[in-house]
C-alpha positions as a Markdown table, in Angstrom:
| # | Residue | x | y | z |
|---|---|---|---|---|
| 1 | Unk | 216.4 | -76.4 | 51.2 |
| 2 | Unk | 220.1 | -75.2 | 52.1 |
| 3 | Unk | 219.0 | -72.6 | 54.3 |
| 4 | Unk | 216.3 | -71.5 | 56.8 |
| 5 | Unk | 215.8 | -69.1 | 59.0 |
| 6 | Unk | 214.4 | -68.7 | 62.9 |
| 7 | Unk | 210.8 | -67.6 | 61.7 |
| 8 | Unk | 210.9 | -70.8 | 59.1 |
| 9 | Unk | 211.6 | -72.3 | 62.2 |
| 10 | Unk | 208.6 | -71.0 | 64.2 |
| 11 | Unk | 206.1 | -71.4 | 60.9 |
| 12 | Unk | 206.9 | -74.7 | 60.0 |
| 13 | Unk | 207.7 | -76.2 | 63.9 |
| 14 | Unk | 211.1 | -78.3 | 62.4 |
| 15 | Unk | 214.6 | -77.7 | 63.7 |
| 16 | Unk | 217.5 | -76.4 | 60.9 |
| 17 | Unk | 218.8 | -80.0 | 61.4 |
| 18 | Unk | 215.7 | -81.6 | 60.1 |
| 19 | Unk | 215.1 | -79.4 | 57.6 |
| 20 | Unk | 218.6 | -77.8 | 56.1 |
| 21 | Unk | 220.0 | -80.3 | 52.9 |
| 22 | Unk | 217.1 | -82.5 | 54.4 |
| 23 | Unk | 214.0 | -81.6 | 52.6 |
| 24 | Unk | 212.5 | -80.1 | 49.1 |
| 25 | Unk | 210.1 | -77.1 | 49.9 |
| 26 | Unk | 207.7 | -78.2 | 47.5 |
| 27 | Unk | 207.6 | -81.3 | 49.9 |
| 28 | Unk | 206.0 | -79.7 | 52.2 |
| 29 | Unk | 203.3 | -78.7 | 50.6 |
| 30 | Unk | 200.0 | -80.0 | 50.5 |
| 31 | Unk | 199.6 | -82.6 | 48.1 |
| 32 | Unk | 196.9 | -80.5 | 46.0 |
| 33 | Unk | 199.1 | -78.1 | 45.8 |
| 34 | Unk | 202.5 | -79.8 | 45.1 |
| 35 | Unk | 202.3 | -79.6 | 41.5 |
| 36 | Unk | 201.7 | -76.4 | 40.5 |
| 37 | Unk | 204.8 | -75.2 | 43.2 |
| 38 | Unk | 206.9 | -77.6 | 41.6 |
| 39 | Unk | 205.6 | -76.6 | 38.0 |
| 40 | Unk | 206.0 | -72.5 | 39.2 |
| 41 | Unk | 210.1 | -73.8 | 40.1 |
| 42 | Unk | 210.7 | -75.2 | 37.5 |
| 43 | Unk | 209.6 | -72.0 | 35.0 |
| 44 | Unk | 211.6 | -69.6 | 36.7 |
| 45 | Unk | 214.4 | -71.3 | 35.3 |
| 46 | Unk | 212.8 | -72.0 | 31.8 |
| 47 | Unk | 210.3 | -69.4 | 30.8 |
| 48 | Unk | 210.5 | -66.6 | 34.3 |
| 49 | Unk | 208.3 | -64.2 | 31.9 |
| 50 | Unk | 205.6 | -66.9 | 32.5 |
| 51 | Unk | 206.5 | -67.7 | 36.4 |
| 52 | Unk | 204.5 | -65.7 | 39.0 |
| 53 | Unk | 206.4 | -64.3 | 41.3 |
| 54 | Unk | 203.5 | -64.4 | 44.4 |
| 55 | Unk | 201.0 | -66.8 | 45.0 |
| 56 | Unk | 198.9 | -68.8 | 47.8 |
| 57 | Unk | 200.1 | -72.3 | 48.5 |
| 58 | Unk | 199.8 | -74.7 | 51.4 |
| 59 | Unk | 202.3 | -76.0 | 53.7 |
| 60 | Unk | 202.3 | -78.7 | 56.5 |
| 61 | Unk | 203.6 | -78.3 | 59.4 |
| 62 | Unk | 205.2 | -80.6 | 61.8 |
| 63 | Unk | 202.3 | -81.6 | 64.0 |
| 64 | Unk | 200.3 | -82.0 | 60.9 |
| 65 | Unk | 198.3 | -78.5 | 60.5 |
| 66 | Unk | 198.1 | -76.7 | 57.7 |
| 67 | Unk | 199.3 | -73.8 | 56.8 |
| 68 | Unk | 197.5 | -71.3 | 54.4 |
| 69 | Unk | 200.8 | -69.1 | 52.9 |
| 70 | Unk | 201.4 | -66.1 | 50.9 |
| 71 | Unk | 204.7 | -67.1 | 48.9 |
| 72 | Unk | 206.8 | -64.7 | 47.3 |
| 73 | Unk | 209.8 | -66.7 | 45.1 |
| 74 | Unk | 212.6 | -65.5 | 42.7 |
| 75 | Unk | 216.1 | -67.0 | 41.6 |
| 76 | Unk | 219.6 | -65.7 | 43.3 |
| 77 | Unk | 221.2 | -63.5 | 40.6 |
| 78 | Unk | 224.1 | -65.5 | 39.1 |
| 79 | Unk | 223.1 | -68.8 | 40.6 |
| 80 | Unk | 220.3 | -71.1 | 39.8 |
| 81 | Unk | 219.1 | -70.7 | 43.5 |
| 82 | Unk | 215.6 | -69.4 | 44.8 |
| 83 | Unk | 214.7 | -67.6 | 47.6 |
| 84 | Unk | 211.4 | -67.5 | 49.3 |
| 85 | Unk | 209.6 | -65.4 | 51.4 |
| 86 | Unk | 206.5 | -67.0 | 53.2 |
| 87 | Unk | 203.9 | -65.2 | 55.0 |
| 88 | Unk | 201.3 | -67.1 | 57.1 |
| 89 | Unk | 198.3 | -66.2 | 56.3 |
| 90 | Unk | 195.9 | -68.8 | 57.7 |
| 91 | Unk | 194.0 | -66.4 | 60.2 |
| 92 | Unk | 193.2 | -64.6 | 57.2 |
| 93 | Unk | 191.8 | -67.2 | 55.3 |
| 94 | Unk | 190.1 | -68.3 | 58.7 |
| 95 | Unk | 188.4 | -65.2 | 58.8 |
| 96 | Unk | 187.5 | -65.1 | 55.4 |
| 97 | Unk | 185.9 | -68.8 | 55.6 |
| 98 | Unk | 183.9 | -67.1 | 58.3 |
| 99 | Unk | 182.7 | -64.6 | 56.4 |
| 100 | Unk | 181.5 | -66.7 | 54.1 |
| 101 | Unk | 179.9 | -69.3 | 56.2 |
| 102 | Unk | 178.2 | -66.2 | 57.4 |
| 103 | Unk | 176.9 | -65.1 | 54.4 |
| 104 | Unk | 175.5 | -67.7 | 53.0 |
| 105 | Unk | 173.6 | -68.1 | 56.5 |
| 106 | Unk | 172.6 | -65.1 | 56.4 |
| 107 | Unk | 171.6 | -65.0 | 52.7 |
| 108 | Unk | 169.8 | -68.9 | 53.0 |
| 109 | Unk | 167.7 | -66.8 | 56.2 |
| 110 | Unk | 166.8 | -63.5 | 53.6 |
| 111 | Unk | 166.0 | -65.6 | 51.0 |
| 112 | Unk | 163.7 | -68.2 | 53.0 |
| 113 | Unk | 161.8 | -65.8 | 55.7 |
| 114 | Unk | 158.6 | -65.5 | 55.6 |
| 115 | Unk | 158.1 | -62.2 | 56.4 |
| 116 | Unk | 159.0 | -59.9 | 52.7 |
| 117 | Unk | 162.3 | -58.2 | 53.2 |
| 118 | Unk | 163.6 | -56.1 | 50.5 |
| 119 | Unk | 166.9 | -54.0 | 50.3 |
| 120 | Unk | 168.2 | -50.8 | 48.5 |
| 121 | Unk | 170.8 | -48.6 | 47.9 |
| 122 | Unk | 171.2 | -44.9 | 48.3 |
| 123 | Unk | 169.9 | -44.3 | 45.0 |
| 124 | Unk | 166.7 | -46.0 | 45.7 |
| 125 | Unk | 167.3 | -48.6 | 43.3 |
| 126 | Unk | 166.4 | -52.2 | 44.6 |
| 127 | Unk | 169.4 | -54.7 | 45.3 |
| 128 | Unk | 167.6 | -57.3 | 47.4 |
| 129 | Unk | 164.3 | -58.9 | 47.3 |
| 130 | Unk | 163.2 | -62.4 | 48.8 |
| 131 | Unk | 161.0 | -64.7 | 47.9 |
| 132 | Unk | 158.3 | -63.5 | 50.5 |
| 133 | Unk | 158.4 | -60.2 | 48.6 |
| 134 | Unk | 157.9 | -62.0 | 45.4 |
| 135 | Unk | 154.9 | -63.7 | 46.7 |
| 136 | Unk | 153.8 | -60.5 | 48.3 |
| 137 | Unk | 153.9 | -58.3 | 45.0 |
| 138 | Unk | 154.2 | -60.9 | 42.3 |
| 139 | Unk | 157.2 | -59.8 | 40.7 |
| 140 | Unk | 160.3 | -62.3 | 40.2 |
| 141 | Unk | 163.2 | -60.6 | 42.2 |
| 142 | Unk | 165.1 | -60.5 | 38.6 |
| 143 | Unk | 162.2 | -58.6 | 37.1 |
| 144 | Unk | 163.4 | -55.8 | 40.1 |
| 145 | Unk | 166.8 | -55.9 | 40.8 |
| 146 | Unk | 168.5 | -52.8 | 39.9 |
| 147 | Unk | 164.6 | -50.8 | 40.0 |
| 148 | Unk | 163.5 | -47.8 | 41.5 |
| 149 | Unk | 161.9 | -48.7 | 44.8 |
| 150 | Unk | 158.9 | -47.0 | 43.0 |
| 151 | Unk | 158.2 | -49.9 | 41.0 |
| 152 | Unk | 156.8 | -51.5 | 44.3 |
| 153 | Unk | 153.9 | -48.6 | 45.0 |
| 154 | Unk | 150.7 | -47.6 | 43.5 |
| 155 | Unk | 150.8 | -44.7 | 41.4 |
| 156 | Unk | 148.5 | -42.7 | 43.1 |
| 157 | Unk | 150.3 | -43.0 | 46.7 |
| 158 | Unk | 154.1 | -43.4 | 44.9 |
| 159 | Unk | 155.0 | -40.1 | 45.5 |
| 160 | Unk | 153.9 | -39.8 | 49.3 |
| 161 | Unk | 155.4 | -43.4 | 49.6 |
| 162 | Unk | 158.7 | -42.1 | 48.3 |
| 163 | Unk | 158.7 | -39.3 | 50.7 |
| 164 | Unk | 158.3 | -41.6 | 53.6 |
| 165 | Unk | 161.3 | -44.3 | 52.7 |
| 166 | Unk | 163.5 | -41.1 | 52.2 |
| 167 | Unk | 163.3 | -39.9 | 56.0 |
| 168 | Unk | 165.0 | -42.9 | 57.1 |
| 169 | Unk | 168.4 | -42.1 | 54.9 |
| 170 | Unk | 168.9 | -39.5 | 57.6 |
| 171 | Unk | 168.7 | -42.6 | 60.0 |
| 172 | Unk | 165.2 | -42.4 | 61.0 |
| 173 | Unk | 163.6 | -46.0 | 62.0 |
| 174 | Unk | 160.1 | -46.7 | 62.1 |
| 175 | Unk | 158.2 | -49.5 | 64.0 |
| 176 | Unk | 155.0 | -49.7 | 61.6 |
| 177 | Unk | 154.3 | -47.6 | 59.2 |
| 178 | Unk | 151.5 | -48.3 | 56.7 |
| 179 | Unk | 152.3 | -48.6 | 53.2 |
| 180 | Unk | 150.4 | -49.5 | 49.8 |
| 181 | Unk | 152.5 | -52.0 | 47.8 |
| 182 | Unk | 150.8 | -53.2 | 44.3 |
| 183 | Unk | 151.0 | -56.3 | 42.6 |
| 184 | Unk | 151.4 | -57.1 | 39.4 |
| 185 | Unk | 148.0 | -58.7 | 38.9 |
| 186 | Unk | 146.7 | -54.9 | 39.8 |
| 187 | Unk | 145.6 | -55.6 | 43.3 |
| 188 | Unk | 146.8 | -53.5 | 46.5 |
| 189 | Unk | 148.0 | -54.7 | 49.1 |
| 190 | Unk | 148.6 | -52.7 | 52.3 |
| 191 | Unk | 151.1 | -53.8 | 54.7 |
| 192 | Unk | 153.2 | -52.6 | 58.0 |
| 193 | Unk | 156.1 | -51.4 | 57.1 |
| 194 | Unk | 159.7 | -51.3 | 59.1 |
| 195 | Unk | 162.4 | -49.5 | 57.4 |
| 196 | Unk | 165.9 | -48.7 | 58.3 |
| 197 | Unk | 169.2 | -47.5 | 57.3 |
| 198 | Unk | 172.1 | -49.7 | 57.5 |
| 199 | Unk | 175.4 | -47.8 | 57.8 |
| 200 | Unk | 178.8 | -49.2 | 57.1 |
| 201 | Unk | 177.3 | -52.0 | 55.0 |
């Protein structure tokens, strides 16, 4: 590294002194992520066609921490010098790990509630169904995915059924509302039914 600049400075928490004609960059990256930074340097000089010029990498800062980056890399025209941009992007990534801790929470508490819980989207067509709803109807939730929500009712009370689940796409929410559901075995089942629209999902 020959030069850096203030907000290198603030990223990484070293002084110019300790890091100017001190250290490699690719040093201080994470170890699982050394190899392909030093393999991405090296084919900008041999094959740049082939060398990405953005990617994700991890640094480590001074005290330790690590640093989830956006790195953006090219050579100096006329020199075999690079320059790099670095973005810290570790809130991002926090937030998306999150998100995703979230989700599967919140799939893991679909998926194993007892009471059946089925979702849809505006066409009607089925995009969610747990295991309590499998139990309940008898259907495997692969046999339903991608449905009509019709699938789910007897034929004689389908069509009043229907009518029913559509009132709620203007955001109408019902407590219990009785429903007919039929199982594959032929049997009906009647059960209380809550239905609501979820906007912005």
């Amino acid at each position: 590294i020959s030069r850096v600049n203030a907000e290198f400075v603030t990223l990484f928490g070293y002084t110019k002194e300790e890091i100017e004609g001190k250290q490699r960059w690719t040093e201080l990256c994470v170890a699982e992520d050394r190899d392909r930074a030093n393999n991405y340097h090296r084919l900008r000089r041999t094959d740049p066609a082939n060398a990405p010029h953005s990617y994700e990498a991890r640094f480590i800062h001074k005290n330790g921490s690590i640093i989830d980056t956006y790195v953006s890399a090219g050579l100096i025209p006329e020199t075999r010098e690079s320059v790099l941009a670095i973005t810290n992007i570790t809130d991002r990534k926090q937030a998306e790990e999150a998100f995703r801790e979230t989700n599967a929470y919140l799939e893991n508490l679909l998926n194993y509630a007892n009471a059946p819980i089925i979702v849809w989207d505006p066409d009607y067509k089925i995009i969610r169904f747990n295991q309590a709803f499998e139990r309940l109807t008898g259907y495997n939730a692969g046999e339903v995915l991608g449905k009509s929500l019709e699938i789910l009712f007897p034929a004689a009370q389908k069509d009043e059924s229907m009518a029913l689940i559509r009132r709620t796409a203007s955001g109408e929410r019902w407590e219990t509302v009785e429903i007919a559901i039929a199982h594959v075995g032929g049997t009906v089942r009647t059960v209380l039914w809550n239905s609501a629209t979820l906007f912005g999902a």
